[in-house]
ZAMARGU-4260 file (C-alpha; in steps of 0.2 Angstrom, whole numbers, plus 5000, padded with zeros to 4 digits):
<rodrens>
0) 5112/5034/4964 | 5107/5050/4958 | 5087/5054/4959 | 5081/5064/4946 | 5068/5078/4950
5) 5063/5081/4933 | 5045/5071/4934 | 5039/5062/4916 | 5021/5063/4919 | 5019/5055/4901
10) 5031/5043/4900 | 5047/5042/4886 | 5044/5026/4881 | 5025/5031/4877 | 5031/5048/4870
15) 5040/5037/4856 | 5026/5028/4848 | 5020/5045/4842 | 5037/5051/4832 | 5040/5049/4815
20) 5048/5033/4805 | 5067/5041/4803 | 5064/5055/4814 | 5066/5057/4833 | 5060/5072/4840
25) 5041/5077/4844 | 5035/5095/4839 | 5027/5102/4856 | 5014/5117/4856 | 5014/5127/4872
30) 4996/5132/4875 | 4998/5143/4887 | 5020/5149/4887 | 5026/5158/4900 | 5027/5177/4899
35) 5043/5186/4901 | 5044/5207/4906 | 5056/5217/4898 | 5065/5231/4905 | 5056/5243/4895
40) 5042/5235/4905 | 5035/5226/4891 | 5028/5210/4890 | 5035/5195/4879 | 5027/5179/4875
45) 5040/5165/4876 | 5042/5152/4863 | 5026/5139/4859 | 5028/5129/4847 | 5047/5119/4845
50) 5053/5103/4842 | 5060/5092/4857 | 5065/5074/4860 | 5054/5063/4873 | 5065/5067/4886
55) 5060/5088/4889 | 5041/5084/4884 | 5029/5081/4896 | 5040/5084/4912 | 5040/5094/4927
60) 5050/5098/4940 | 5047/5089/4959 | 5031/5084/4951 | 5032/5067/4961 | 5045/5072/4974
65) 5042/5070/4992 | 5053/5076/5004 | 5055/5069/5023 | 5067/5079/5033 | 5076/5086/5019
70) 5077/5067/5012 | 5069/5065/4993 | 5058/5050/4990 | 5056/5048/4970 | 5038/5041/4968
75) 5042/5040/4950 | 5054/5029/4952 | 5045/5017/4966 | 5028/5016/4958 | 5027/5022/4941
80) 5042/5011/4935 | 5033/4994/4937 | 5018/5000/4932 | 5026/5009/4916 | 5035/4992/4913
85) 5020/4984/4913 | 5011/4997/4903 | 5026/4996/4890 | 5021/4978/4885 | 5003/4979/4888
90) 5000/4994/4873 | 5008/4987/4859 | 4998/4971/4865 | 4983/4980/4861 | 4987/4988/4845
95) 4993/4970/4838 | 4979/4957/4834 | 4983/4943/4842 | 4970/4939/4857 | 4981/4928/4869
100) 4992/4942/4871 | 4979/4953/4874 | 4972/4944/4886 | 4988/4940/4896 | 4990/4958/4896
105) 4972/4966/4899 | 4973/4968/4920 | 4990/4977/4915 | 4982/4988/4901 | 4970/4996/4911
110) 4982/4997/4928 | 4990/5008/4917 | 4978/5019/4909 | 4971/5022/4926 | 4986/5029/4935
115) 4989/5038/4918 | 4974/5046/4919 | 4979/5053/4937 | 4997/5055/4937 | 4998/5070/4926
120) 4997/5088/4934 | 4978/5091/4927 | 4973/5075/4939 | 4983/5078/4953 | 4976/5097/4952
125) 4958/5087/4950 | 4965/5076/4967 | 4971/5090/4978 | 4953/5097/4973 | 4945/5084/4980
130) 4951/5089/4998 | 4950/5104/5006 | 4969/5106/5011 | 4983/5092/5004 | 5002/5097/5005
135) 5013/5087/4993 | 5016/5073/5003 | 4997/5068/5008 | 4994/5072/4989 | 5008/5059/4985
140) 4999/5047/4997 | 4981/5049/4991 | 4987/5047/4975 | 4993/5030/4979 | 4978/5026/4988
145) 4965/5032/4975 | 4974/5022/4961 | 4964/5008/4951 | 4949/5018/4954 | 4941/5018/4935
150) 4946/5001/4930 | 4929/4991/4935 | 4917/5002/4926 | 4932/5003/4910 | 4931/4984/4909
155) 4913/4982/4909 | 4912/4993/4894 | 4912/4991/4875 | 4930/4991/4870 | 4937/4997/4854
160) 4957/5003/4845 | 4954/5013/4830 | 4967/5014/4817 | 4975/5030/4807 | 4985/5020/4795
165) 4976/5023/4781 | 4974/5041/4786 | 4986/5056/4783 | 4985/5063/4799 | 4990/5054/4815
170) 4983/5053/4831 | 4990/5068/4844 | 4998/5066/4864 | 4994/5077/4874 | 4997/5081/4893
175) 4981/5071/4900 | 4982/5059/4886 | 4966/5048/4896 | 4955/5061/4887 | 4934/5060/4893
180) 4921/5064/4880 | 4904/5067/4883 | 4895/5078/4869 | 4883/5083/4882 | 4895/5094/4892
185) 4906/5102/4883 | 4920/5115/4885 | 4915/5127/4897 | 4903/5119/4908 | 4902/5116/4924
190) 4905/5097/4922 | 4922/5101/4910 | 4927/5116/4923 | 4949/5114/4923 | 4951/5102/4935
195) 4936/5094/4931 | 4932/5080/4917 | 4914/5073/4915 | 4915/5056/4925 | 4916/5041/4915
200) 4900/5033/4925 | 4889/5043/4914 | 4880/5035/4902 | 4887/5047/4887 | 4904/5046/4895
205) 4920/5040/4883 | 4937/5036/4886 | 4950/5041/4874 | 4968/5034/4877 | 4980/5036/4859
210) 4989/5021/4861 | 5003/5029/4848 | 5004/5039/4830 | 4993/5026/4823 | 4981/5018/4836
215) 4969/5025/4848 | 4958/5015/4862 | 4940/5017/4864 | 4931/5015/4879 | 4912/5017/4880
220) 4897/5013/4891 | 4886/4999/4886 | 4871/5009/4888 | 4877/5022/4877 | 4885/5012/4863
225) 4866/5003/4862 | 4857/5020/4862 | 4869/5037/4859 | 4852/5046/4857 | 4851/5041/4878
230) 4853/5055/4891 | 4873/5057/4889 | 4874/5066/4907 | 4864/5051/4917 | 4874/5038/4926
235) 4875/5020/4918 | 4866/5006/4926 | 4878/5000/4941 | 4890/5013/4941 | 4902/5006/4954
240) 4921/5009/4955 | 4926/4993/4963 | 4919/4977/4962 | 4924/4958/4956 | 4918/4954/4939
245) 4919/4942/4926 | 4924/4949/4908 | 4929/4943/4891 | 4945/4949/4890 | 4949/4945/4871
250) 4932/4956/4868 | 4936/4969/4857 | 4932/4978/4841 | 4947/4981/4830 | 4943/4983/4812
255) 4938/5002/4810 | 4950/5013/4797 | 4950/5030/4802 | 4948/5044/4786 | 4958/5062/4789
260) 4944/5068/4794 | 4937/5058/4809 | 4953/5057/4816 | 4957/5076/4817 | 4938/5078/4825
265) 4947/5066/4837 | 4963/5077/4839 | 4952/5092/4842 | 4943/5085/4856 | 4961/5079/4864
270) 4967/5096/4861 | 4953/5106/4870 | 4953/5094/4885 | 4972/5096/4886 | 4978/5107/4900
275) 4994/5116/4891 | 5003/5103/4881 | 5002/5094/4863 | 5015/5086/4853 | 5015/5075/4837
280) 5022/5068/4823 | 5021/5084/4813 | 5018/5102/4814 | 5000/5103/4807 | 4994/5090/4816
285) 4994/5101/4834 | 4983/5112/4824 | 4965/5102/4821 | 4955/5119/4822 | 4961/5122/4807
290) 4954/5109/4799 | 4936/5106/4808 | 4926/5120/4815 | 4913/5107/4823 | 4901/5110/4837
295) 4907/5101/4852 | 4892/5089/4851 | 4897/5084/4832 | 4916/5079/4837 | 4909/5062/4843
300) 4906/5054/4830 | 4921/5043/4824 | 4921/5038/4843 | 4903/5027/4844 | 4908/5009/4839
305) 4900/5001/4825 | 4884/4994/4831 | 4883/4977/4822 | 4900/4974/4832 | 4893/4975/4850
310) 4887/4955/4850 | 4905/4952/4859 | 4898/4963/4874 | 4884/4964/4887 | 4874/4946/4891
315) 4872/4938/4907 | 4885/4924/4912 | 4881/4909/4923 | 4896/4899/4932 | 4895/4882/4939
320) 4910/4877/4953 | 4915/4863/4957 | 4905/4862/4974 | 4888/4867/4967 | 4890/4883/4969
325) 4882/4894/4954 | 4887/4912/4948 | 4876/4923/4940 | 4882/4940/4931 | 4873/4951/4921
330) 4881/4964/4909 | 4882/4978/4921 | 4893/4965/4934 | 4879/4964/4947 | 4876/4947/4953
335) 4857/4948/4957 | 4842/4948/4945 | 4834/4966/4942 | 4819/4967/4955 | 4804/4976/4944
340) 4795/4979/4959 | 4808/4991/4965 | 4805/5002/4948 | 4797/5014/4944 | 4792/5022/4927
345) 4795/5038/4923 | 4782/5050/4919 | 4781/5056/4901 | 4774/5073/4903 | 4780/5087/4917
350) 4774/5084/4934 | 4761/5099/4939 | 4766/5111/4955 | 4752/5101/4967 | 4759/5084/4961
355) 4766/5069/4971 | 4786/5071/4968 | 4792/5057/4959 | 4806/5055/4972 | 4794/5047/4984
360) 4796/5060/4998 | 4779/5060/5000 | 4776/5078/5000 | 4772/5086/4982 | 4783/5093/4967
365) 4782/5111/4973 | 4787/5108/4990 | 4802/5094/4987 | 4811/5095/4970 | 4805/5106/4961
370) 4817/5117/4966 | 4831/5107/4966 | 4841/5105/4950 | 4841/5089/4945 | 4858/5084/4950
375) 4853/5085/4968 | 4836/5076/4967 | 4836/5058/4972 | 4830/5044/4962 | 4814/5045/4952
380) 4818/5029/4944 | 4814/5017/4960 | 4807/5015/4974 | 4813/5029/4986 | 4819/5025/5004
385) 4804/5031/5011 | 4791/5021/5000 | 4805/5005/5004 | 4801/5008/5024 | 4783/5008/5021
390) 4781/4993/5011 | 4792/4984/5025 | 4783/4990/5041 | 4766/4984/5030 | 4776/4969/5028
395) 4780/4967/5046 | 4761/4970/5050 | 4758/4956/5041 | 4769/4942/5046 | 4767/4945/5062
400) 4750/4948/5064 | 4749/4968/5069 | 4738/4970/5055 | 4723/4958/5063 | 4721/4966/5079
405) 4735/4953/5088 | 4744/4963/5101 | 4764/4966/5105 | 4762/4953/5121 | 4752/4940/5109
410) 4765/4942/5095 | 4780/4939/5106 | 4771/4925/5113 | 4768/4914/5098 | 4783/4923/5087
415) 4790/4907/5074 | 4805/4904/5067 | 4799/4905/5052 | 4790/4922/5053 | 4809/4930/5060
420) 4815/4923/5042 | 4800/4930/5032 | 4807/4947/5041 | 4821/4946/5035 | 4817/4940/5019
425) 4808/4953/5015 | 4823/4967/5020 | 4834/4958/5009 | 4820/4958/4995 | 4817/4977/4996
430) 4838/4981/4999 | 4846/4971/4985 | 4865/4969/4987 | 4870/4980/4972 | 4857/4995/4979
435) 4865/5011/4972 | 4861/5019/4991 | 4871/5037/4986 | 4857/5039/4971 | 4846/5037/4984
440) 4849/5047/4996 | 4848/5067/4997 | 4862/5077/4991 | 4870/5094/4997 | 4855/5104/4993
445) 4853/5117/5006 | 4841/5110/5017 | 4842/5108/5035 | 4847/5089/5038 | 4856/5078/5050
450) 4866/5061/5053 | 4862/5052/5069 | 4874/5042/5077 | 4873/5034/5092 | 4864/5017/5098
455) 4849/5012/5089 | 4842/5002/5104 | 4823/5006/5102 | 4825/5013/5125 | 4837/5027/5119
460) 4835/5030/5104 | 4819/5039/5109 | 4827/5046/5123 | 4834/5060/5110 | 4837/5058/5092
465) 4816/5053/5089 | 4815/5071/5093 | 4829/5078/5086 | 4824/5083/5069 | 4812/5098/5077
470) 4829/5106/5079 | 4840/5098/5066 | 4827/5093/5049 | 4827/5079/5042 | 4839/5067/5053
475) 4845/5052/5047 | 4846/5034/5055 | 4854/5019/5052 | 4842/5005/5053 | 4845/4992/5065
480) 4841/4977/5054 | 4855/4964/5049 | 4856/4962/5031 | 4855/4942/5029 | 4865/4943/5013
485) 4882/4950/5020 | 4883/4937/5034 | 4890/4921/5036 | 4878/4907/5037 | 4881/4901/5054
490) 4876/4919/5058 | 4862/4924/5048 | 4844/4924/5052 | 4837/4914/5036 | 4849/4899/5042
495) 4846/4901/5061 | 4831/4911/5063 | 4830/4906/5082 | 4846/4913/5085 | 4837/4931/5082
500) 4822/4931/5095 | 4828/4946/5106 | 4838/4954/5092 | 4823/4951/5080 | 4809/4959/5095
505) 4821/4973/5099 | 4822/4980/5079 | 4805/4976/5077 | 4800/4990/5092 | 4816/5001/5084
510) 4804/5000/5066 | 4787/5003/5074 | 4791/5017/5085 | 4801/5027/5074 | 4789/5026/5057
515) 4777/5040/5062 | 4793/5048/5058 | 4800/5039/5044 | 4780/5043/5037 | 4783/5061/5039
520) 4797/5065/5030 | 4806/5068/5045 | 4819/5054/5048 | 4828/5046/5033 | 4829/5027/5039
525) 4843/5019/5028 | 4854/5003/5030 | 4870/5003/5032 | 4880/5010/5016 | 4892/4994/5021
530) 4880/4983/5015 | 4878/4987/4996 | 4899/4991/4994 | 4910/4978/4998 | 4927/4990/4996
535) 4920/5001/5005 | 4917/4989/5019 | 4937/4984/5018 | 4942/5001/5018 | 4928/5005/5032
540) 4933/4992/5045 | 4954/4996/5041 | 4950/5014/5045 | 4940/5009/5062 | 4954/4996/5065
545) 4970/5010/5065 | 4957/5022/5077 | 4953/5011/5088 | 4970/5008/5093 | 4970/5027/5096
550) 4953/5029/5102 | 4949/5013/5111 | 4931/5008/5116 | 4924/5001/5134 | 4903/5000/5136
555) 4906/5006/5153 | 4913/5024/5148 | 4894/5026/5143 | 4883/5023/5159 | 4867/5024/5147
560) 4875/5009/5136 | 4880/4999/5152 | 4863/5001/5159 | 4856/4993/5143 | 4869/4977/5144
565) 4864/4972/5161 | 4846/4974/5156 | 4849/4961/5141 | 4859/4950/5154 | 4843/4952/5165
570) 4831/4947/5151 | 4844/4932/5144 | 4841/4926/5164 | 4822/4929/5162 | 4823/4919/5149
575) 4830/4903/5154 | 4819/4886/5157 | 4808/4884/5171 | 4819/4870/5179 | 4838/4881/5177
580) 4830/4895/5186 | 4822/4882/5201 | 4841/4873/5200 | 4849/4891/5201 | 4837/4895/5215
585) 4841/4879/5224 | 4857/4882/5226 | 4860/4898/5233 | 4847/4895/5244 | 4847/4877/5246
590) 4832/4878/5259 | 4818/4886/5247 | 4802/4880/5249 | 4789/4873/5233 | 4779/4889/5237
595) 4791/4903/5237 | 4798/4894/5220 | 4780/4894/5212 | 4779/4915/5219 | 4796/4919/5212
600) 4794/4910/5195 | 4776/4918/5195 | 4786/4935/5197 | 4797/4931/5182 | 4783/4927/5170
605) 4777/4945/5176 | 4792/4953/5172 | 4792/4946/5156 | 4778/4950/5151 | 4777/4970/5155
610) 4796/4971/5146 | 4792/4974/5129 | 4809/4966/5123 | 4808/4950/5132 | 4804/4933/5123
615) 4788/4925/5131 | 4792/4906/5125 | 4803/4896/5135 | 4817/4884/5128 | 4823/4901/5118
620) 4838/4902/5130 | 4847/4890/5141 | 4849/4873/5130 | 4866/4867/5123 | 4862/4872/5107
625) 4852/4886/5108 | 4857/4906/5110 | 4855/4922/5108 | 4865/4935/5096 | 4866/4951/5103
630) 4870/4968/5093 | 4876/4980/5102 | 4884/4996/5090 | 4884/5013/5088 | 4880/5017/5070
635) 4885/5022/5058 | 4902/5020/5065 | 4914/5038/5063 | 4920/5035/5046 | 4904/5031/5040
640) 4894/5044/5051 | 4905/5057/5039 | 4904/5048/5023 | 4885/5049/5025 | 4887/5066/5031
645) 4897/5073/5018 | 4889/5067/5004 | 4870/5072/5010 | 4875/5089/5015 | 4872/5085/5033
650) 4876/5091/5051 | 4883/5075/5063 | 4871/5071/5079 | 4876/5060/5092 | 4871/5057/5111
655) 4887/5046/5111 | 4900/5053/5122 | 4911/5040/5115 | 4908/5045/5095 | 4908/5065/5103
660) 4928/5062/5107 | 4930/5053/5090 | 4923/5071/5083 | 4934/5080/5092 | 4948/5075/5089
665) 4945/5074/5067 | 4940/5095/5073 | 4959/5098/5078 | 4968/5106/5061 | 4986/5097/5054
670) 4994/5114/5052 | 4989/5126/5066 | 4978/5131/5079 | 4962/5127/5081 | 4951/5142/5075
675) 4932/5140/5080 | 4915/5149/5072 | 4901/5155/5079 | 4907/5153/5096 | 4894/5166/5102
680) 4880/5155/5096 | 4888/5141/5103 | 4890/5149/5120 | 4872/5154/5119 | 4867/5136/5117
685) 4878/5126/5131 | 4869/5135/5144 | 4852/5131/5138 | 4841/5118/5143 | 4832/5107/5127
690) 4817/5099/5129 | 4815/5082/5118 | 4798/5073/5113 | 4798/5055/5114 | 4780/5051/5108
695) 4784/5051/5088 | 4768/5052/5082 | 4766/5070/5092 | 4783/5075/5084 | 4777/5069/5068
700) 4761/5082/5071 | 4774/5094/5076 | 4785/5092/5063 | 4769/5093/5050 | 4764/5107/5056
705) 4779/5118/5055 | 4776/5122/5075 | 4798/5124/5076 | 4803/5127/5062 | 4813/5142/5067
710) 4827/5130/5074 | 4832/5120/5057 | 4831/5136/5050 | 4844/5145/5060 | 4852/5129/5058
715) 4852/5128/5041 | 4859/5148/5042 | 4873/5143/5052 | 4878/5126/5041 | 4877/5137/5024
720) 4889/5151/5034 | 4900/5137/5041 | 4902/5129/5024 | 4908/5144/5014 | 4919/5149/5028
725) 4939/5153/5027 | 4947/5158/5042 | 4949/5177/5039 | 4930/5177/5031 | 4921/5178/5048
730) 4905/5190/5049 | 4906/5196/5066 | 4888/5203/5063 | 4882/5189/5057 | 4888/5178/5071
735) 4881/5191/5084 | 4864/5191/5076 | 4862/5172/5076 | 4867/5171/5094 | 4852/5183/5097
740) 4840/5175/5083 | 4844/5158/5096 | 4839/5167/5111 | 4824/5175/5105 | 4815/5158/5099
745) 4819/5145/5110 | 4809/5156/5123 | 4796/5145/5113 | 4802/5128/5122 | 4789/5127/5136
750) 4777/5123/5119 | 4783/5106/5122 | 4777/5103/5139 | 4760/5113/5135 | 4757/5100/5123
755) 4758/5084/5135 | 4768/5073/5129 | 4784/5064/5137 | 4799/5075/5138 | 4816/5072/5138
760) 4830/5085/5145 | 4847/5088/5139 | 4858/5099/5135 | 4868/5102/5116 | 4887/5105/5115
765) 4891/5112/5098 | 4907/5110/5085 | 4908/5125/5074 | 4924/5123/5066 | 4933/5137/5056
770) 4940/5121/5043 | 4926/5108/5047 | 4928/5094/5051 | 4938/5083/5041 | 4948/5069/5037
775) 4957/5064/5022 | 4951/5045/5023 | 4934/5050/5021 | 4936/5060/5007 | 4943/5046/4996
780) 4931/5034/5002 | 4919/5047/4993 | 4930/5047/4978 | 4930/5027/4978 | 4910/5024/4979
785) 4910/5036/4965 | 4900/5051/4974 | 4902/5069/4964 | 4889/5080/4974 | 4898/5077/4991
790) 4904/5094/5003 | 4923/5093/5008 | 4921/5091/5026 | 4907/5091/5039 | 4902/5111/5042
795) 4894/5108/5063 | 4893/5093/5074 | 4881/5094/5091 | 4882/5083/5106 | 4867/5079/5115
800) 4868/5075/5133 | 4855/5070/5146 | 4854/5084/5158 | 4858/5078/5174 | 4875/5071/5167
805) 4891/5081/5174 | 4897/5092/5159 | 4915/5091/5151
</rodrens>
């Protein structure tokens, strides 16, 4: 079989619904033709306008074509064809009337419109822009990957097909014929810059798809058809790529008549978002200019669907199963209630300079978002990360009696089952399942900031990353905390609450040591993005899966990590019943006296009492049907450590030797050498000696007080320089004069041993990398999670290591 190398990006078959009756050939406008020299030197336009059947529109050579070893591999062929076949019957499903078909076909409709909408050259350009190098193969394979990626917020919308029959003029094709409308960015903006189209998860986002000469879909956000006088460039409610939900799929509109001139307003708007392309029916038709002169804003009428039509649309739903089991949906597609608690109103009038910013940061408008343009601010809406922290600290004061005066040893001593589930409760409350986290969280705004990852066991995390954020800013930390919500019964803490004693104890002291910092701005405590995105969890634990077989994992590689599992063995033992221990001691020393049993078990209660992790109630450990879960993870894992990264604009910290190699190797380029930055600086700071508070409420005071500032300050010098960098960019200078700005402040270190507090030692390797670091996979994870402010790769990385470990 002969493969063909000329790629249809717009298929024939699709092509034909647009000809003529009794004709059968498209008329085809060059936007842009090529340009041809003459000898004289001269400069001719070749021709733009000419008629052509389906087979030379809409076609470019090796388009699709992947070559192995000189071998071709015709995607078009492999995935477009069963798609397109699909597609084929699913289109004149959808101009017809008849609901059953519509139905069968509805999955297949949008399969198609969403690989439509990419598999032209204006989205793969949009795709390879998404990375910061693809050659045509890895485009070919994220092109595969990223597929399907509209359809959930396409099918949760208001759903329309218009009709040209009673008009003169017929709908137009052009060469992205899944067109996005918003009249809040037109052409020209930054939102509409080629490749770029507004995304459709904004509120005044529409989807424009001409089905053929006569029909054109409508897709539009609930939001918006309810209210177009909303803000057209805010993000719906829910805006999530992938997730399961119900919808009525025989809801749609299909009675509006289109006059001449709402449907050329509609041409025109396909013709200015086309990339070079057009064809039609007829010759005037690729020429609506000429008949409308509109603002941009104005074009949109014809596309808002009639409002006493929206009924079909929207409403919650409510499912009983068989078993008992009941499912609730509201018209967004989340499955929990709306929590008012965690709104906030917005403010009607401006915020003054010296007002608290309405992002919950804590600090005021002048100092936090007033600068940022609004793109980059987080969440004004609800409750910010920060105020969530607070409210669940005060809520852990509470239940467990911290806020009466009881003490850490009387707390541990009468700690309930019930109390470990009012815990949890309360986290589960204040993180609902459908949490938009990334509208949350900071974006790439220029300040300094940085991902922790590592072990969140309260003994080490102080050891470093508590006072990590006098050199790095704002650092950000996973919290330790199990959402209930994401696990199985037999494993969650509402359903065996006494399961989670030492797990419970040992987050708790994580939560009560590290909010002095979580109050000052100065460490973002999140949960685990895993925990609101399902996909994003499949795609997660696939990733970690096919690493792992690359980069295994054993605790004792990491002798701080295999210290802390035999002190959790110990406390387990400490744990058990009065009579195990006497039964253990018995027999290895099967001559004990009553006395030296009564010291030893004396000795234990001791020991328990001056560990701070350890359970003081017996029959905790030991019985049949009674243990312990214990937690031990460095998180966020890799792929989510540069998710997180990425998207906040953030440096990547760890003190985990084993995450350090994971770093390493996502360093090393596909195509060439390695080419490192700043290595001068980098030099400068391997042979230095950090010091590390680990009191946080005198790093809070620190912090507060701007007493070492200067390091996120060179540090947020060196990320911005690192970010903008190309191989053949570097500023010798530049690079110089941070090495020496380095040397010159950190003379300022023994400030930290004046102060009195307890110090920590290490020493910081650093990844400056020419490229970044990056990897493919987290990049469309961003894509998928529907992230639009995120940087291409990771600029720096640092390692943190105690300063009596052997360097690499």
């Amino acid at each position: 079989m002969v493969l063909s190398r000329d790629n249809h990006y717009v298929p024939e078959w699709h092509q034909r619904h647009f000809i003529e009756p009794r004709r059968d050939e498209l008329y085809y406008l060059d936007l842009n033709p090529e340009k041809f020299v003459r000898r004289d030197g001269s400069i001719v336009l070749g021709r733009s306008l000419f008629r052509a059947p389906v087979s030379r529109c809409f076609v470019q050579r090796d388009l699709y074509s992947t070559f192995f070893g000189g071998v071709i591999d015709e995607i078009e062929r492999k995935l477009f064809g069963a798609i397109d076949t699909r597609g084929s019957k699913a289109i004149p499903a959808f101009m017809a009337t008849e609901e059953a078909e519509r139905s069968r076909h509805f999955e297949t409709l949008f399969e198609y419109i969403d690989i439509q909408k990419i598999r032209t050259p204006k989205g793969l350009d949009w795709l390879r822009s998404q990375y910061p190098g693809l050659d045509q193969n890895e485009l070919m394979m994220e092109m595969q990957a990223i597929r399907m990626l509209h359809g959930g917020i396409w099918a949760n919308g208001v759903r329309e097909v218009v009709s040209a029959e009673q008009s003169a003029v017929k709908f137009i094709l052009t060469d992205h014929p899944v067109t996005i409308y918003n009249h809040g960015a037109p052409p020209g903006s930054t939102l509409t810059r080629y490749p770029e189209d507004p995304s459709i998860a904004l509120k005044g986002s529409q989807t424009i798809f001409p089905l053929s000469r006569n029909f054109c879909l409508i897709l539009t956000n609930l939001e918006y058809a309810r209210d177009p006088a909303c803000r057209a460039l805010e993000k719906r409610t829910f805006a999530r790529n992938f997730h399961d939900a119900l919808v009525n799929t025989m809801a749609l509109i299909h009675e509006r008549h289109l006059i001449e001139p709402d449907v050329v307003r509609i041409n025109r708007i396909l013709k200015l978002r086309a990339r070079r392309f057009v064809a039609a029916g007829c010759e005037e038709w690729l020429f609506p200019e000429k008949q409308n002169d509109e603002p941009w804003s104005a074009l949109g009428e014809p596309l808002k669907p009639p409002a006493d039509q929206l009924h079909e649309f929207g409403g919650e739903i409510y499912v009983r199963y068989t078993d008992g089991r009941v499912h609730y949906q509201d018209e967004f597609g989340r499955t929990e209630k709306e929590r008012s608690f965690l709104l906030k109103p917005l403010s009607d009038g401006a915020l003054r300079p010296g007002d608290a910013c309405g992002c919950g940061s804590g600090e005021t408008f002048r100092d936090c978002c007033r600068s940022r343009p609004e793109a980059l601010r987080p969440a004004w809406d609800e409750l910010s990360i920060r105020e969530r922290n607070l409210r669940f600290y005060q809520g852990i004061l509470n239940i467990l009696g911290l806020s009466e005066g009881k003490s850490w040893t009387d707390v541990r001593r009468t700690l309930t089952e019930e109390q470990i589930r009012q815990v949890y409760t309360l986290f589960a409350a204040l993180w609902p399942l459908e949490t938009d986290l990334l509208k949350l969280l900071p974006k790439p705004d220029g300040r300094p900031r940085a991902v922790y990852t590592g072990s969140t066991h309260p003994f080490l995390i102080d050891e470093f990353a508590t006072g990590a954020p006098l050199y790095f800013g704002e650092l950000i930390i996973e919290n330790p905390f199990a959402h209930p919500g994401v696990l199985a019964k037999a494993y969650s803490p509402l359903e065996q609450p006494g399961s989670y004693h030492h797990e419970f104890l040992k987050s708790v002291v994580f939560i009560l040591n590290i909010m002095p910092l979580v109050d000052a701005g100065l460490v973002n405590l999140i949960p685990d993005p895993c925990i609101f995105d399902t996909h994003l969890r499949r795609q997660m634990m696939k990733m970690a899966e096919d690493r792992a077989r690359l980069v295994g994992f054993e605790v004792d590689e990491d002798p701080r990590l295999k210290k802390l599992a035999i002190e959790g063995l110990k406390r387990d033992l400490l744990a058990l019943p009065d009579e195990a221990i006497i039964a253990e001691l018995r027999r290895d020393k099967p001559g004990i006296g009553a006395e030296e049993i009564s010291d030893l078990l004396v000795g234990r209660r001791i020991l328990r009492e001056r560990d701070p992790l350890a359970v003081l109630q017996d029959g905790i450990v030991g019985a049949s049907d009674r243990g312990q879960l214990h937690i031990m993870k460095l998180a966020p894992n890799f792929e989510i450590a540069m998710y997180l990264a990425q998207a906040t604009g953030a440096a990547i910290v760890t003190d985990s030797p084993h995450r350090w190699q994971e770093l390493k190797l996502a360093i090393r380029p596909r195509f060439g050498p390695l080419v490192a930055a700043l290595d001068g600086l980098a030099a400068v700071i391997s042979r230095e000696t950090f010091l590390f508070s680990r009191d946080p409420v005198m790093t809070a005071k620190i912090g507060i007080a701007g007493a070492h500032a200067n390091y996120p300050a060179l540090f947020k010098d060196s990320f911005r320089y690192l970010a903008k960098l190309r191989d053949s960019d570097r500023k010798t200078n530049w690079e110089a004069s941070a090495a020496a700005r380095f040397t010159r402040l950190h003379r300022s270190q023994g400030e930290l041993e004046k102060a009195g507090v307890p110090i920590g030692r290490a020493r910081i390797s650093c990844a400056f990398p020419a490229r970044g670091i990056q990897d493919n996979t987290i990049n469309r994870l961003l894509l998928m999670s529907s992230s639009e402010q995120h940087l291409p790769s990771v600029p720096m990385a640092f390692f943190i290591e105690p300063f009596t470990a052997v360097r690499q």
